[in-house]
GUKOLNU-409549 format. One record per residue (C-alpha): residue number from 0; residue in one letter; x, y, z. Coordinates in pm, 1 decimal. Example, Ala and Ser with C-alpha at 12.3 -4.5 7.8 and 13.67 -1.06 7.14 Angstrom:
<selos>
    n  res        px        py        pz
    0    A    1230.0    -450.0     780.0
    1    S    1367.0    -106.0     714.0
</selos>
This chain:
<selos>
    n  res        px        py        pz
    0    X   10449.6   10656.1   11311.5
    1    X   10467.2   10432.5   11010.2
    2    X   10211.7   10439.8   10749.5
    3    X   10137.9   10085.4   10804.7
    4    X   10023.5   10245.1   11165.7
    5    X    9845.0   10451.0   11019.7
    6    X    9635.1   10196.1   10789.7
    7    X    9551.0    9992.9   11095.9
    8    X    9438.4   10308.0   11292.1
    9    X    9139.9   10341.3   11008.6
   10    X    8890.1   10083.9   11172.5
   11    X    8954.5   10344.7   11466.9
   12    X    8885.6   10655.2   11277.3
   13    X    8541.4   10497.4   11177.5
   14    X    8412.2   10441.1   11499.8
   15    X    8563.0   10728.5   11679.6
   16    X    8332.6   10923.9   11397.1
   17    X    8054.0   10751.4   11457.7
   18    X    8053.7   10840.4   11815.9
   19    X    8014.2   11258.6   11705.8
   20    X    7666.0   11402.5   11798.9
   21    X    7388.1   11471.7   11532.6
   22    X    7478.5   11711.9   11278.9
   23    X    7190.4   11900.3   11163.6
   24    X    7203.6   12164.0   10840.2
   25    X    6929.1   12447.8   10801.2
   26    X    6895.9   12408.1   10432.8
   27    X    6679.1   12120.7   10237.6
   28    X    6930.5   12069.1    9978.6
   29    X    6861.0   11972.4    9633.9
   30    X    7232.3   11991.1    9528.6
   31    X    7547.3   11884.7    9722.4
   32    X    7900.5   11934.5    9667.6
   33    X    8179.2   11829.9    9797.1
   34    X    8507.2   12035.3    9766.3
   35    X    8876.4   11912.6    9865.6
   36    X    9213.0   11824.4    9737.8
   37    X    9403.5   11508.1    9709.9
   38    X    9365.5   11270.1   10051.7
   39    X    9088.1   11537.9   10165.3
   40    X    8868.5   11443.1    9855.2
   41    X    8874.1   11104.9    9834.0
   42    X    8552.6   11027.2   10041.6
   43    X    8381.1   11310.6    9871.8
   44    X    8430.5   11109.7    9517.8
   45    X    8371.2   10777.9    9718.5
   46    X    7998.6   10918.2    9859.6
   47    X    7889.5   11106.1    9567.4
   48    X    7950.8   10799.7    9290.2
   49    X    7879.7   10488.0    9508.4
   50    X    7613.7   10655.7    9693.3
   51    X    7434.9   10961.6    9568.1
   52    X    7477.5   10916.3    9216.3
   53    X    7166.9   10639.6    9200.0
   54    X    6916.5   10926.9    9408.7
   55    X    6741.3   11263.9    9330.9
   56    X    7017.8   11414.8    9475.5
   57    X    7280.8   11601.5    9225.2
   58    X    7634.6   11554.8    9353.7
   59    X    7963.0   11618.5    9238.6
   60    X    8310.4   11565.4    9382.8
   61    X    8535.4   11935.8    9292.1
   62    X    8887.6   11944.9    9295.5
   63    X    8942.9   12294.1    9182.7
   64    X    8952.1   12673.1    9308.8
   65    X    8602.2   12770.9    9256.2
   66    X    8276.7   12511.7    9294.7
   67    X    8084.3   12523.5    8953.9
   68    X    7846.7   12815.2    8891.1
   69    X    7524.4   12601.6    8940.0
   70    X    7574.8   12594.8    9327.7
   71    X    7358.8   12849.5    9486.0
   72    X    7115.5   12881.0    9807.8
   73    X    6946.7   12490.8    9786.6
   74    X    7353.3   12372.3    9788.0
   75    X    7525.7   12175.5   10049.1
   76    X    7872.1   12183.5   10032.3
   77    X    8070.1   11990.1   10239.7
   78    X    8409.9   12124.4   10241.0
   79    X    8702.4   11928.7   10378.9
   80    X    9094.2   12008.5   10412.8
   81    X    9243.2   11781.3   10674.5
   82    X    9494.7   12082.4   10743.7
   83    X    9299.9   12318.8   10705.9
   84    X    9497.8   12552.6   10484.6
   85    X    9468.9   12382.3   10126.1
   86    X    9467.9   12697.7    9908.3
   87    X    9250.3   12556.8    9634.1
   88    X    8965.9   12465.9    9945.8
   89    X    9003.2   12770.0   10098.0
   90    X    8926.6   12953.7    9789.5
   91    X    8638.0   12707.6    9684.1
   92    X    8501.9   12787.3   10037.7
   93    X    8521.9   13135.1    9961.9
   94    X    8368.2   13067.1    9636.0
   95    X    8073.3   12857.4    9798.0
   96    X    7962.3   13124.4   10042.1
   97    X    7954.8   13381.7    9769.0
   98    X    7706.7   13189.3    9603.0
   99    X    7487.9   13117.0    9870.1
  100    X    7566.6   12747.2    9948.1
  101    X    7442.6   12641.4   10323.0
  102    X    7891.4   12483.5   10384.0
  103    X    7983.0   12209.9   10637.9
  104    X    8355.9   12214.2   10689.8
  105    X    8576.5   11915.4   10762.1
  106    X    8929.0   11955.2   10938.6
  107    X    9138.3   11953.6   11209.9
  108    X    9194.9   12370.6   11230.9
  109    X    9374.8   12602.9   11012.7
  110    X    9206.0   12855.4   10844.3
  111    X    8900.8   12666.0   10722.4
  112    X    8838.5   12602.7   11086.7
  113    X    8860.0   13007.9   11138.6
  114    X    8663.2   13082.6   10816.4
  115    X    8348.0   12880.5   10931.4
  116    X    8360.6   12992.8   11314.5
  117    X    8360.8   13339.1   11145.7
  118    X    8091.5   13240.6   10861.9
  119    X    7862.4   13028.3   11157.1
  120    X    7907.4   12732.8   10933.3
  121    X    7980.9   12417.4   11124.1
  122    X    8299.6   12274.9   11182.4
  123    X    8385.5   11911.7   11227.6
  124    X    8747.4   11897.4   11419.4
  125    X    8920.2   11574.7   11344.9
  126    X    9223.5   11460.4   11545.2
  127    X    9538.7   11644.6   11432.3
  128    X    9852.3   11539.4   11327.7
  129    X    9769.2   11255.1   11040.6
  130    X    9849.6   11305.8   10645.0
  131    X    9525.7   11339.5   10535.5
  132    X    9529.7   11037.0   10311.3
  133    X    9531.7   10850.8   10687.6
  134    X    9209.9   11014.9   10787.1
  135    X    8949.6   10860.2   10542.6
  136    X    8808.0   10693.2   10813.6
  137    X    8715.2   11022.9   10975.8
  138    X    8657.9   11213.8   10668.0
  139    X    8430.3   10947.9   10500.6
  140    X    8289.9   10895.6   10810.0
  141    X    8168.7   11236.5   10855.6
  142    X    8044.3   11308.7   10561.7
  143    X    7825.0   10980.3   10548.1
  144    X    7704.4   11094.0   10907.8
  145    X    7572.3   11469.7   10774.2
  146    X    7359.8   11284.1   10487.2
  147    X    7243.1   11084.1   10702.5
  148    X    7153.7   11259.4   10993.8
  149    X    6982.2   11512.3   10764.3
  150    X    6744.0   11237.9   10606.0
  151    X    6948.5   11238.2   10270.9
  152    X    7042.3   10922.5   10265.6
  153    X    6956.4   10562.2   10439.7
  154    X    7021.0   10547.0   10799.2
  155    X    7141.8   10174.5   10780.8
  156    X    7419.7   10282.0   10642.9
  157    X    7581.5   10412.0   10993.7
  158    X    7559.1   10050.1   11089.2
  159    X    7705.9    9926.4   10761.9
  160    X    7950.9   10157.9   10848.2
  161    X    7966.5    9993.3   11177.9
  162    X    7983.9    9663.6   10992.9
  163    X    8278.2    9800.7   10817.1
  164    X    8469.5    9885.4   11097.5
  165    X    8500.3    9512.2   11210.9
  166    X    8555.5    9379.4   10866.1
  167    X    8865.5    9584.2   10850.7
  168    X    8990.7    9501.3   11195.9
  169    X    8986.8    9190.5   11136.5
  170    X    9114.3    9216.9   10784.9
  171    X    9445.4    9309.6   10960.0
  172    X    9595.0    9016.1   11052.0
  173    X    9513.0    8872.3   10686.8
  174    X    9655.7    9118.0   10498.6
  175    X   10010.7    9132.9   10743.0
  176    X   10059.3    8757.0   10643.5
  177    X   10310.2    8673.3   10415.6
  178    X   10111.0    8497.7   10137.0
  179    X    9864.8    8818.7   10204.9
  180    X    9661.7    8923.1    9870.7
  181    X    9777.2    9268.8    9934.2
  182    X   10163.9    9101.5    9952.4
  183    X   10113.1    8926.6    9594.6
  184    X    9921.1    9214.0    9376.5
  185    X   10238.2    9450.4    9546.7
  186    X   10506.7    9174.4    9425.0
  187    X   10346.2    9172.7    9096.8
  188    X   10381.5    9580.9    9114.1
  189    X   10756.1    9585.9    9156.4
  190    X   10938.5    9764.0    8908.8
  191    X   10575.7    9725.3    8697.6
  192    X   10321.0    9998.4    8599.9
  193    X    9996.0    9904.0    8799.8
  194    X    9688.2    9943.8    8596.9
  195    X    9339.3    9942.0    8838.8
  196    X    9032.4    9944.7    8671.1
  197    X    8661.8    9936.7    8822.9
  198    X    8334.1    9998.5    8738.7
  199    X    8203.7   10378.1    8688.7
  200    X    8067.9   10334.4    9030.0
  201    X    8389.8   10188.9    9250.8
  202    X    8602.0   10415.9    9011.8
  203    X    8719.7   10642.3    9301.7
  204    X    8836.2   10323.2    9503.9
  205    X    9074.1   10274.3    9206.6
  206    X    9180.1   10594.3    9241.8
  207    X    9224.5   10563.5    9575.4
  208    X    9480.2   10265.3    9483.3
  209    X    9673.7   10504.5    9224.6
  210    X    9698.7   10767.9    9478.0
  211    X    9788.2   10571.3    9774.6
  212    X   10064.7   10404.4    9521.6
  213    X   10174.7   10747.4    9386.6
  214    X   10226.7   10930.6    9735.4
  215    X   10324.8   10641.2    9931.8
  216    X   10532.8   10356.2    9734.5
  217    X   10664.9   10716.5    9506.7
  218    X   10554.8   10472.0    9199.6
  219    X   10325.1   10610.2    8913.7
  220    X   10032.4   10387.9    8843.8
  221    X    9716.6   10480.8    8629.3
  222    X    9306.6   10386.8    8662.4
  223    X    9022.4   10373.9    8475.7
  224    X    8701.3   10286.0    8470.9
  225    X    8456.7   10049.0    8298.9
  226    X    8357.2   10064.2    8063.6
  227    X    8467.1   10382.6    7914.3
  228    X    8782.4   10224.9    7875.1
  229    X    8646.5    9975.7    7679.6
  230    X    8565.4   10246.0    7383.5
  231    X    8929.4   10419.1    7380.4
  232    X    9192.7   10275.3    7599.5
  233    X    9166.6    9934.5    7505.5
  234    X    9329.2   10016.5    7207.3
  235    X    9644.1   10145.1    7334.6
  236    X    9737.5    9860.9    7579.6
  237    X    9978.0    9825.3    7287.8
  238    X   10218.0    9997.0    7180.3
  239    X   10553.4   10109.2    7280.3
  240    X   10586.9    9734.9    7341.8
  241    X   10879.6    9729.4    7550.4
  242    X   10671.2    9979.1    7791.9
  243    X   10331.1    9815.0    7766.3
  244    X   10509.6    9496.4    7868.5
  245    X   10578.6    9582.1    8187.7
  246    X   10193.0    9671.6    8271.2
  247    X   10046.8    9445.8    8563.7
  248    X    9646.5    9534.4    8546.5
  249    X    9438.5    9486.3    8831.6
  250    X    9016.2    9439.3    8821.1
  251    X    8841.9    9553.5    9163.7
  252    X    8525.0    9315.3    9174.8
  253    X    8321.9    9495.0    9474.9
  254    X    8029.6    9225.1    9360.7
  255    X    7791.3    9409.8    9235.3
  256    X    7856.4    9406.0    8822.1
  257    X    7653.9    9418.2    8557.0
  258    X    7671.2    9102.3    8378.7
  259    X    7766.1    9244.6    8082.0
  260    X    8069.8    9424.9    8253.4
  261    X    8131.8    9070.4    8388.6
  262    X    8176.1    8999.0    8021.2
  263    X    8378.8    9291.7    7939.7
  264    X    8631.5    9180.0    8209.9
  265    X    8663.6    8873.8    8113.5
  266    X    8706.8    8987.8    7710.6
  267    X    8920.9    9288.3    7808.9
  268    X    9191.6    9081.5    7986.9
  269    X    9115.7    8799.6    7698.2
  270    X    9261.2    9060.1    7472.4
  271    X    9559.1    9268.3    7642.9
  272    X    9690.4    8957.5    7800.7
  273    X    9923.9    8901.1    7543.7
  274    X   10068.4    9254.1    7574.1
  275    X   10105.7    9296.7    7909.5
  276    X   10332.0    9123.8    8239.1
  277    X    9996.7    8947.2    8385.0
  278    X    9684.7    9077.3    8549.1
  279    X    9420.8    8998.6    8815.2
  280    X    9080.4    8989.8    8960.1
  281    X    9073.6    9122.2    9305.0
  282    X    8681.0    8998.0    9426.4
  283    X    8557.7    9217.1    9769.0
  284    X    8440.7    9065.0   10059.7
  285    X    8142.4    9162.6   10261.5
  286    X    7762.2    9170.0   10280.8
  287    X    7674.0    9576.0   10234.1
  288    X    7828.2    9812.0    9935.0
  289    X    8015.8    9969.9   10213.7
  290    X    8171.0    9658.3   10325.6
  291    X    8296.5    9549.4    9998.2
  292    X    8401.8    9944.3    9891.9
  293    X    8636.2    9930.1   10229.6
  294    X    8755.6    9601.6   10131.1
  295    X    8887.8    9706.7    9790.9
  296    X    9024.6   10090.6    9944.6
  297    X    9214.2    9857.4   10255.8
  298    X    9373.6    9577.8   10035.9
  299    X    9466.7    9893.6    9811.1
  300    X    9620.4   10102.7   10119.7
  301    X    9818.1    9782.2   10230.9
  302    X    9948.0    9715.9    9924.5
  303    X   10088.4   10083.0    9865.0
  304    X   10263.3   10033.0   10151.5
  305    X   10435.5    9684.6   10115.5
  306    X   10538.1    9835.9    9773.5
  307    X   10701.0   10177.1    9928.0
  308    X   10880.7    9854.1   10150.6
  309    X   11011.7    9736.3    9788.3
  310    X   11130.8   10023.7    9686.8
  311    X   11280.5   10149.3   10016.7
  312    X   11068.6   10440.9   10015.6
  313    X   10914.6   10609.1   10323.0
  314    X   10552.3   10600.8   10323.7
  315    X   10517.2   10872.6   10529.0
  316    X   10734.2   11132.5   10349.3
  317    X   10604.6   11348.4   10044.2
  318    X   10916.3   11553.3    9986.8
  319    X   10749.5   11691.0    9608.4
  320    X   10494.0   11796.5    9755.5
  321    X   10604.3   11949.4   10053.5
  322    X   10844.4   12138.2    9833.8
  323    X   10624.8   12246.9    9556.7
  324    X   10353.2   12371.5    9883.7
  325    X   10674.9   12563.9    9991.5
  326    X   10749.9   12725.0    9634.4
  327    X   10383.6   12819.8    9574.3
  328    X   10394.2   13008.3    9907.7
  329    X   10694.8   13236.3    9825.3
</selos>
């Protein structure tokens, strides 16, 4: 398959993981984790800043070996390796359990399916044979359904999630056109270094962008967020000139800004315009947060992949990768 299959098989993924039974935990959490690598932790960042980060729930997102040494016996962890063998995950697993943390596991086998079978954790199978940055739907999915089904967060938002799944079906057809949004931001990419900012909250969905544009189009591309950037990077949207030049900065709007980041925005672009290629405000569609945060993450998927069509790159392919994973394991 194509990766451009694979983006239109997310609206899919949501509702196939909406369909999984209630997943109940035997722990009333008072801290939760989440623990993955690269397309695996995405919707842990997603959930635990747009979500959790507003209730009496501590979260944190970990991309690392271990989880951090306040996770103990009131911890959920939700651990997630599409594959199933990430070596950082499985050693954060190890890691969690060690410390007493009540685990839910997210993947489609491989070890970290063996590990919780053995550990009587529960396991979440997902359909094999997707790169894992093609299984947010599932993944995100999932993880929203064990916070909710364990009264840690709303219930409506299974049916925003529900919601979401139509929005982005019939986003589709939009976003294949020609004069598509996703079409223009990736023609002002081209042989360009894309800048995405967002607000502290959406900063994962422009991460999601950088990533999806780093593994897919084989581009580099940086984010930020607002409006830390505001106090430090601001500054440096200058110099080396001839480099800065060929900056193209996009602003994710998912509708819910401060007004004084509105005004930040509009001031920060006032101010680099003259140093970079051009910028723009990307504005998300939809009536929930959820709606609007898939917006933003499916006009950024679309567009990594009508830039890897630029560049004559395959989508699907990450040969650096694959050959560092095969180094590491010699």
């Amino acid at each position: 398959m194509k990766m451009i299959d694979y983006i239109r098989e997310m609206p899919y993924h949501i509702e196939g993981a909406l369909k999984y039974d209630e997943i109940k935990i035997k722990i009333t959490p008072q801290v939760i984790v989440f623990s993955g690598m690269g397309g695996s932790a995405i919707a842990g960042d997603l959930i635990s800043k747009a979500l959790l980060d507003r209730t009496k729930y501590f979260s944190q997102a970990v991309r690392d070996y271990k989880v951090p040494d306040y996770v103990n016996d009131r911890t959920l962890a939700i651990v997630t390796s599409y594959s199933g063998n990430t070596e950082e995950t499985l050693s954060a697993y190890e890691d969690a359990k060690k410390k007493g943390a009540y685990i839910v596991t997210i993947t489609s086998g491989g070890k970290l399916s063996e590990m919780a079978n053995r550990d009587g954790f529960p396991v979440l199978k997902v359909p094999e044979g997707y790169p894992p940055r093609a299984a947010l739907g599932y993944l995100f999915t999932l993880s929203l359904k064990v916070l909710v089904d364990n009264g840690i967060l709303n219930e409506k938002l299974l049916q925003d999630m529900d919601r979401t799944r139509t929005l982005l079906l019939n986003l589709q057809k939009e976003m294949e056109e020609d004069d598509s949004v996703a079409r223009k931001i990736a023609d002002k990419f081209y042989k360009r270094i894309p800048l995405i900012y967002a607000q502290a909250s959406m900063r994962p969905v422009a991460e999601r962008w950088r990533a999806q544009i780093n593994e897919n189009a084989k581009a580099f591309a940086h984010s930020n967020e607002f409006s830390e950037m505001n106090h430090n990077e601001i500054a440096g949207i200058l110099h080396p000139e001839s480099l800065v030049k060929q900056f193209f900065a996009v602003y994710l709007d998912d509708g819910n800004l401060h007004e004084r980041l509105k005004l930040r925005y509009v001031f920060t672009d006032d101010l680099t315009r003259d140093s970079i290629s051009g910028s723009l405000t990307l504005h998300a569609e939809g009536e929930s947060l959820l709606e609007r945060m898939f917006y933003l993450i499916y006009v950024g998927d679309y567009v990594s992949v009508f830039l890897a069509d630029y560049y004559n790159e395959d989508a699907v392919k990450i040969e650096r990768i694959s050959e560092l994973k095969r180094r590491l394991s010699g």
